[in-house]
Backbone as a printed PyTorch tensor [residue, N CA C, xyz], in Angstrom:
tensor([[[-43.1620,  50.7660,  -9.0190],
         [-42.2330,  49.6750,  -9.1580],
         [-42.6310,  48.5860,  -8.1680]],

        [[-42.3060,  47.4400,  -8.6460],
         [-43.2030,  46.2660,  -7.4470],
         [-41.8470,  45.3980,  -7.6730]],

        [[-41.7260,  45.0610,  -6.2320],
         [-40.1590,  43.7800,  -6.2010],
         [-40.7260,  42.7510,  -4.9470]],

        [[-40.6610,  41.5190,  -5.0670],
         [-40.7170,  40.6070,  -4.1080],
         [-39.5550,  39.9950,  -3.2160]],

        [[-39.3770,  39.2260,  -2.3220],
         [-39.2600,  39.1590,  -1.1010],
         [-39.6940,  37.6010,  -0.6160]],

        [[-38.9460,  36.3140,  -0.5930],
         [-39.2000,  35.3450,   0.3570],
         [-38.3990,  35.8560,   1.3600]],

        [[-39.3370,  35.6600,   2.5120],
         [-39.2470,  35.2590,   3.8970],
         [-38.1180,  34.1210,   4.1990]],

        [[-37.0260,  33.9190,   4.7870],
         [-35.9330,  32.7230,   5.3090],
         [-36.1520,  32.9790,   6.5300]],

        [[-35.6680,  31.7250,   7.0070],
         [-35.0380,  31.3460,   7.9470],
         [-33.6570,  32.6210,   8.7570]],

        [[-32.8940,  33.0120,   8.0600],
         [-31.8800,  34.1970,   8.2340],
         [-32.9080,  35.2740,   8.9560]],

        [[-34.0180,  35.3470,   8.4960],
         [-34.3100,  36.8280,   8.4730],
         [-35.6080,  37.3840,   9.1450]],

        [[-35.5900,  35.9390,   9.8880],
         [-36.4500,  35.9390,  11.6300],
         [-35.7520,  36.0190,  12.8880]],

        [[-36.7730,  36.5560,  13.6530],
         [-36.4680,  36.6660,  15.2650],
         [-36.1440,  35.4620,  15.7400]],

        [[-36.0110,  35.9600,  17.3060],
         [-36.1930,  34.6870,  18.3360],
         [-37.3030,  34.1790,  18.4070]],

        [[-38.5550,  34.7690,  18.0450],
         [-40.0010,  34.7420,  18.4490],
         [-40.1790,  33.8070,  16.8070]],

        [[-40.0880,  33.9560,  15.8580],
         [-39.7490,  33.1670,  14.7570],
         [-40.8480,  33.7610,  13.6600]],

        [[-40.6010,  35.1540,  13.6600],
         [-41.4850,  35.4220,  13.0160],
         [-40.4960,  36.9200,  12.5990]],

        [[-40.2030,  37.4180,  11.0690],
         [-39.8170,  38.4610,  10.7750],
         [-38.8830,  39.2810,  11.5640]],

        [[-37.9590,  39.6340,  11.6510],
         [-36.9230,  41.1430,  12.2120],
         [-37.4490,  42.0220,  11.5770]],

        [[-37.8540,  42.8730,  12.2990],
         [-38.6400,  44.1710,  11.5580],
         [-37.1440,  44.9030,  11.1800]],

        [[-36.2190,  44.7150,  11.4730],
         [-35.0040,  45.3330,  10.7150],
         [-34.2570,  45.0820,   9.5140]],

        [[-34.6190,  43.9020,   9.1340],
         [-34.8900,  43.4460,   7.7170],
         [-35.4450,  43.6580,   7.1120]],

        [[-37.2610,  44.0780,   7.1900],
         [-38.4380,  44.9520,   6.3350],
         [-37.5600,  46.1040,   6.2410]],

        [[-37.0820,  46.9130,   6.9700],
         [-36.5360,  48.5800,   6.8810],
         [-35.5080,  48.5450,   5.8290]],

        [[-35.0240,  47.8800,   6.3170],
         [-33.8170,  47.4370,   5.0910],
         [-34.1520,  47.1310,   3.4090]],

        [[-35.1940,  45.9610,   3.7740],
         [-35.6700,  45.8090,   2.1910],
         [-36.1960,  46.8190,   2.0100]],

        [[-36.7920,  47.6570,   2.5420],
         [-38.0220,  49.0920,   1.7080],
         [-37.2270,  49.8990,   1.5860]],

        [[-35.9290,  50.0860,   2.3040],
         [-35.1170,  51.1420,   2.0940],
         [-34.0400,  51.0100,   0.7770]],

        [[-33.6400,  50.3960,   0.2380],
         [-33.1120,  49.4810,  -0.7970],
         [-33.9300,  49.6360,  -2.1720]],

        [[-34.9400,  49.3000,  -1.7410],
         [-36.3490,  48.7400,  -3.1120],
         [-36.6320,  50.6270,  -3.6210]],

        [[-36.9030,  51.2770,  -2.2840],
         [-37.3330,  53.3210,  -2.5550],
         [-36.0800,  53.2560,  -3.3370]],

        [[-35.0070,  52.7760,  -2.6730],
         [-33.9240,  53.8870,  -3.3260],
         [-33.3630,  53.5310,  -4.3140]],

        [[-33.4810,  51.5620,  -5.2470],
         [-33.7940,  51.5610,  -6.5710],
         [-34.7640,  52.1820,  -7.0350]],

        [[-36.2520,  52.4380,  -6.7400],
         [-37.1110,  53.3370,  -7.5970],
         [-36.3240,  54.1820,  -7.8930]],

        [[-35.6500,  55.1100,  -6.6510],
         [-35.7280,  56.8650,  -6.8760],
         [-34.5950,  56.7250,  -7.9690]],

        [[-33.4850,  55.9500,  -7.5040],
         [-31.9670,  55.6580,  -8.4260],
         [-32.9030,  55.6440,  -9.9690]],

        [[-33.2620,  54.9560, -10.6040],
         [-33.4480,  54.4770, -11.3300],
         [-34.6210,  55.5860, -12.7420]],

        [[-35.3290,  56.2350, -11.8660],
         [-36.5980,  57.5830, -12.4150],
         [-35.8110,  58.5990, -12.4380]],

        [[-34.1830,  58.5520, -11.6040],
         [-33.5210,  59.8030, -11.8590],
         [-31.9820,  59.5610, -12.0190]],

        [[-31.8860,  59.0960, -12.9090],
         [-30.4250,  58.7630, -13.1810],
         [-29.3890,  60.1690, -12.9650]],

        [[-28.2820,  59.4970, -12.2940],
         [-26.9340,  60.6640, -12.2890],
         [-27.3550,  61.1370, -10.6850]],

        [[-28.4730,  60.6470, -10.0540],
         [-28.7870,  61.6410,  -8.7170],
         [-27.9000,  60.1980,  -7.6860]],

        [[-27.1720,  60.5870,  -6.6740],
         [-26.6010,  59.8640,  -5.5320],
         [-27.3630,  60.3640,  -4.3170]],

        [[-28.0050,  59.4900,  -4.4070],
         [-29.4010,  58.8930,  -3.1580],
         [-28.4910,  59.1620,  -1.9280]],

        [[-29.2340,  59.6750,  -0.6460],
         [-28.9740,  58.8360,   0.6550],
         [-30.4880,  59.2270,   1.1750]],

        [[-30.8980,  58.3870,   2.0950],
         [-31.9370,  58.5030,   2.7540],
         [-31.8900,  59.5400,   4.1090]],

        [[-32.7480,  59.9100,   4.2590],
         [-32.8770,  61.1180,   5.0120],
         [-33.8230,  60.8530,   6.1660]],

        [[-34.8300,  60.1980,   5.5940],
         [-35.6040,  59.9990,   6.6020],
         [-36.8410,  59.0380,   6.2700]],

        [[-37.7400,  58.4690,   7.1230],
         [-38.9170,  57.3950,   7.3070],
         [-40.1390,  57.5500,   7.7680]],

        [[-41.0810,  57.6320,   7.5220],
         [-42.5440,  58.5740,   8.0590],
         [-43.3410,  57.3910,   8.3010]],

        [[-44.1290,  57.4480,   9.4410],
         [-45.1100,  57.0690,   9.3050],
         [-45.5350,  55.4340,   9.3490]],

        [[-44.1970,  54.5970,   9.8800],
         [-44.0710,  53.4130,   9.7840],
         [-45.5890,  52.5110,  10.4960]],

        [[-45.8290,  51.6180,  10.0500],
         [-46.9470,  50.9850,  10.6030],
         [-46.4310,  49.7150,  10.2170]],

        [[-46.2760,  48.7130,  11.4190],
         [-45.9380,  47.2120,  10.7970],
         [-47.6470,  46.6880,  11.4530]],

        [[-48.1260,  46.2320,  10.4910],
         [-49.6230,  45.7740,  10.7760],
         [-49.9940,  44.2390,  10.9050]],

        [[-48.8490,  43.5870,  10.3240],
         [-49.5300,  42.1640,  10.9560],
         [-47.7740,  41.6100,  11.0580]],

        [[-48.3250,  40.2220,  11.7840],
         [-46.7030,  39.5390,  11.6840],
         [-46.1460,  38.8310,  10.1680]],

        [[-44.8610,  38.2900,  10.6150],
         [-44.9890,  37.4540,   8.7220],
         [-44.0230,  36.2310,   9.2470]],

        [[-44.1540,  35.5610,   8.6180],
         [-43.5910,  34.0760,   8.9130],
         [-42.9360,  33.4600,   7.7220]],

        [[-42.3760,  32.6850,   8.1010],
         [-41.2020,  31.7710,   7.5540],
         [-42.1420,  31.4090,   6.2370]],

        [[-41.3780,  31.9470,   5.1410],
         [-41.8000,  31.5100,   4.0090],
         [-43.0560,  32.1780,   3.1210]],

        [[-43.3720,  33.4500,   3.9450],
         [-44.2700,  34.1260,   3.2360],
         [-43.2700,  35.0560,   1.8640]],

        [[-44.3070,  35.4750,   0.9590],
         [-43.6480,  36.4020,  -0.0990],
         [-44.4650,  37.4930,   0.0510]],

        [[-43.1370,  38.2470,   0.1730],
         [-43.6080,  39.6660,  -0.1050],
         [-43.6990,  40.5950,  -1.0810]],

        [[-44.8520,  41.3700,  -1.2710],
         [-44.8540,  41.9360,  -2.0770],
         [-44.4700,  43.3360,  -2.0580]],

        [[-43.4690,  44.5010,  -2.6500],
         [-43.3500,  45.5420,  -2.2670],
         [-43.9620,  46.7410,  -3.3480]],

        [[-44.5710,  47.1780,  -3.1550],
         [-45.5990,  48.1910,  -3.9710],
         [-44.7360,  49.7190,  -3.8760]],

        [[-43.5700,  50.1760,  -4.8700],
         [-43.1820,  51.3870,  -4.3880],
         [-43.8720,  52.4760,  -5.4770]],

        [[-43.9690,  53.4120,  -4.9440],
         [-44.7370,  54.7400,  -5.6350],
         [-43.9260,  55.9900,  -5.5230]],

        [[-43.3420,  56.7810,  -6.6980],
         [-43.0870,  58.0820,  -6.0810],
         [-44.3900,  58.7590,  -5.1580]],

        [[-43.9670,  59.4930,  -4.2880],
         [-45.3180,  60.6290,  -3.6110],
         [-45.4430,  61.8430,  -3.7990]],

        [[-43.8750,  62.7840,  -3.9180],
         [-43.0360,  63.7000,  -4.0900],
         [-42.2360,  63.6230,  -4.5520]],

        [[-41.9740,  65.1960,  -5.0480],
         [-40.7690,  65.6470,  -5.4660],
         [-40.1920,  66.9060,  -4.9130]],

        [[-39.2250,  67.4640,  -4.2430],
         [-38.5790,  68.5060,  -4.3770],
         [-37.8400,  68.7870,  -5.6650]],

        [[-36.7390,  70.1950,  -4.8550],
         [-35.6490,  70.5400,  -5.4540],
         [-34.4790,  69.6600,  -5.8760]],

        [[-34.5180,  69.0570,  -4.0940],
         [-33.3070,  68.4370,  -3.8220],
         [-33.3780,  66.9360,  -3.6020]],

        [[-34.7980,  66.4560,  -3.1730],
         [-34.9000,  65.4340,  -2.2540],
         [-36.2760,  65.1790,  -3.3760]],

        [[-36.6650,  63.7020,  -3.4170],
         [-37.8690,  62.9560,  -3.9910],
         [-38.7330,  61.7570,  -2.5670]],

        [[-39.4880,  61.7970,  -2.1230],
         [-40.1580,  60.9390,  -1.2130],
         [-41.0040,  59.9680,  -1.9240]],

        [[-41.2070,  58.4180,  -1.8560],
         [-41.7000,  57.2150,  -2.1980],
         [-42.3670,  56.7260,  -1.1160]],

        [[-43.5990,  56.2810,  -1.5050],
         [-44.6280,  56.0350,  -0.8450],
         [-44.3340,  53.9360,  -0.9960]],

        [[-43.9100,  53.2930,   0.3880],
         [-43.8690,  51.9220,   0.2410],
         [-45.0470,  51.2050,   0.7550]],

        [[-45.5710,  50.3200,   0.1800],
         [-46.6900,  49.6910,   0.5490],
         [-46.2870,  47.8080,   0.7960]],

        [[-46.4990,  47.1180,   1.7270],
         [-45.9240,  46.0860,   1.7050],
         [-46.8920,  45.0530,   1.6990]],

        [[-47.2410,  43.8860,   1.5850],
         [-48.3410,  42.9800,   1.1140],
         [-47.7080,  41.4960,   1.1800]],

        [[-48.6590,  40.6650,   2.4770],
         [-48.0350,  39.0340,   2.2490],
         [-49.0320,  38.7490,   1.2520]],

        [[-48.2570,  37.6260,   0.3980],
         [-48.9820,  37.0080,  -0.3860],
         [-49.1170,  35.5980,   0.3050]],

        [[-50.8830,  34.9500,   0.4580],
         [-50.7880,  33.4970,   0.6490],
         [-50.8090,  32.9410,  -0.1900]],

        [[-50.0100,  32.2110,  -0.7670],
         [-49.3140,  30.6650,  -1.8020],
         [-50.8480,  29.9440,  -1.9930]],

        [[-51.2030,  29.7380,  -0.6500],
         [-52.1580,  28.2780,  -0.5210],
         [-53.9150,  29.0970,  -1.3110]],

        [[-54.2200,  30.2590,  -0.8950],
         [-55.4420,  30.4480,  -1.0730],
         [-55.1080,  31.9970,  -1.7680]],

        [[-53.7830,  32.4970,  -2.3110],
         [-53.6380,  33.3300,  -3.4560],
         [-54.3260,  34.5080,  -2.8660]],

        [[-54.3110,  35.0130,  -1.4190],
         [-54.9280,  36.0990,  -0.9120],
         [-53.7640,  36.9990,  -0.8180]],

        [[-54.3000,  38.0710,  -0.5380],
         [-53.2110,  39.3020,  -0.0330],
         [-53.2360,  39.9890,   0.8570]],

        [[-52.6260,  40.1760,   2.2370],
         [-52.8920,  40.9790,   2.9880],
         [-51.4390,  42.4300,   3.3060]],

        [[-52.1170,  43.2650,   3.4850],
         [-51.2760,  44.5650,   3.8940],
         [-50.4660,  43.9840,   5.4880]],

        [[-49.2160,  44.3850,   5.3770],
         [-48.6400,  44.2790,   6.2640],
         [-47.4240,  45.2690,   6.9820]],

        [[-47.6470,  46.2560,   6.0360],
         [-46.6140,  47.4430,   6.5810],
         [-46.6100,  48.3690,   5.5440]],

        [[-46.5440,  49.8100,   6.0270],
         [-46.3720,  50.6470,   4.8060],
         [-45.3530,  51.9740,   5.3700]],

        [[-45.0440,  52.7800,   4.7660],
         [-43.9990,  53.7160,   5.0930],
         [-43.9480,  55.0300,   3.7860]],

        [[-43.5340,  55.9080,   4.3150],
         [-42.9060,  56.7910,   2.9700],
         [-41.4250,  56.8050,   3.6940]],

        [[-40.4800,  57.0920,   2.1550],
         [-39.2080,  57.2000,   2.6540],
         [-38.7350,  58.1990,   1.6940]],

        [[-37.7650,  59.4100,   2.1470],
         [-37.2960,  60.3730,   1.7210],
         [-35.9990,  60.3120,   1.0830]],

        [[-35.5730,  60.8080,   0.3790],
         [-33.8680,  60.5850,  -0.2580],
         [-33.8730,  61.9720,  -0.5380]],

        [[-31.9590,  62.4950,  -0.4390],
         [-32.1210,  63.7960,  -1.1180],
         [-30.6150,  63.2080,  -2.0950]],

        [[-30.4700,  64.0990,  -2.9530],
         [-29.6870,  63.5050,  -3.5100],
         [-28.6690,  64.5840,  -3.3780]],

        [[-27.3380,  64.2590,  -3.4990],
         [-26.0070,  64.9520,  -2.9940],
         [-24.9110,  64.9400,  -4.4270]],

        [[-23.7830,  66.0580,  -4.1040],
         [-23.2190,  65.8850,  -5.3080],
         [-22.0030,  64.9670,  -4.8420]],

        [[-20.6440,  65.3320,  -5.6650],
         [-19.5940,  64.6150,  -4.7210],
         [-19.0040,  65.3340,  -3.5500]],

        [[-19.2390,  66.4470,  -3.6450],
         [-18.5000,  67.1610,  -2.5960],
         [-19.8170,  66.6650,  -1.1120]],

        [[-20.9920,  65.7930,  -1.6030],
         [-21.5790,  65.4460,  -0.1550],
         [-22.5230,  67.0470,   0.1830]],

        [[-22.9590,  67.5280,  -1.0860],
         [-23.7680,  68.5980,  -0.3680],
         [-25.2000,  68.2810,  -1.5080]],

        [[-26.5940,  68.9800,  -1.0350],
         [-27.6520,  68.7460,  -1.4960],
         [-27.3520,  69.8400,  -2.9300]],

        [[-28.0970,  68.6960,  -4.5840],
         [-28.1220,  69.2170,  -5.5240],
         [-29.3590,  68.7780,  -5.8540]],

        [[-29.6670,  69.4280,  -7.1840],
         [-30.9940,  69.4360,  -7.6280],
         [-31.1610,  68.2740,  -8.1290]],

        [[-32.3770,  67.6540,  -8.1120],
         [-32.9620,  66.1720,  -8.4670],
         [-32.8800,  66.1430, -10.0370]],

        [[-32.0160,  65.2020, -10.5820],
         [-32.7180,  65.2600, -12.4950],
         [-34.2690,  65.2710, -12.3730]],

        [[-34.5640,  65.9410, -13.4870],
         [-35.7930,  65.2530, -13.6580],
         [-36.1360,  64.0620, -14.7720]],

        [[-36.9330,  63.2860, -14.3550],
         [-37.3050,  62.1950, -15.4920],
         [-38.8810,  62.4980, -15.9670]]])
């Protein structure tokens, strides 16, 4: 699944360049439409984040690109592999700028781990 991302003004530092707590947010959101979406009827929560690497900075007005992949599957829980990518506007290049896997297990209503649909 691939979803984009302008860069604002809102959603920079003091330093004026990206809140890396805004990337976590968007990748965490974007996994957990994939996972929502390949497994209908399952109620997502995230569990956990592997492996984070923020590799370059990003600035006001870049677009992002978000590259999500299932990686896994359990019983209970499915893991998505996020890949993140600025796009430059001016010379149509692409560079890697953060990647992550993120885990979900999915719960019933009573809030305990049930088995993943499968799709």
């Amino acid at each position: 699944m691939e979803n984009h991302k302008l860069v604002l003004p809102e959603h920079l530092n003091h330093y004026g360049y990206l809140f890396g707590g805004n990337l976590l947010k968007w990748v965490d959101e974007y996994a957990w439409i994939a996972a929502s979406l390949e497994h209908p009827g399952c109620k997502f929560v995230t569990i956990g984040m592997e492996n984070l690497a923020f590799k370059k900075s990003i600035k006001l007005g870049t677009i992002l690109r978000f590259d999500v992949r299932r990686a896994e599957s359990g019983n209970t829980s499915v893991q998505y592999q996020v890949d993140v990518f600025a796009d430059n506007l001016e010379t149509g290049a692409e560079a890697s700028v953060f990647s992550t896997s993120v885990t979900f297990v999915c719960l019933n209503n009573a809030g305990e781990k049930t088995p993943v649909s499968q799709q």
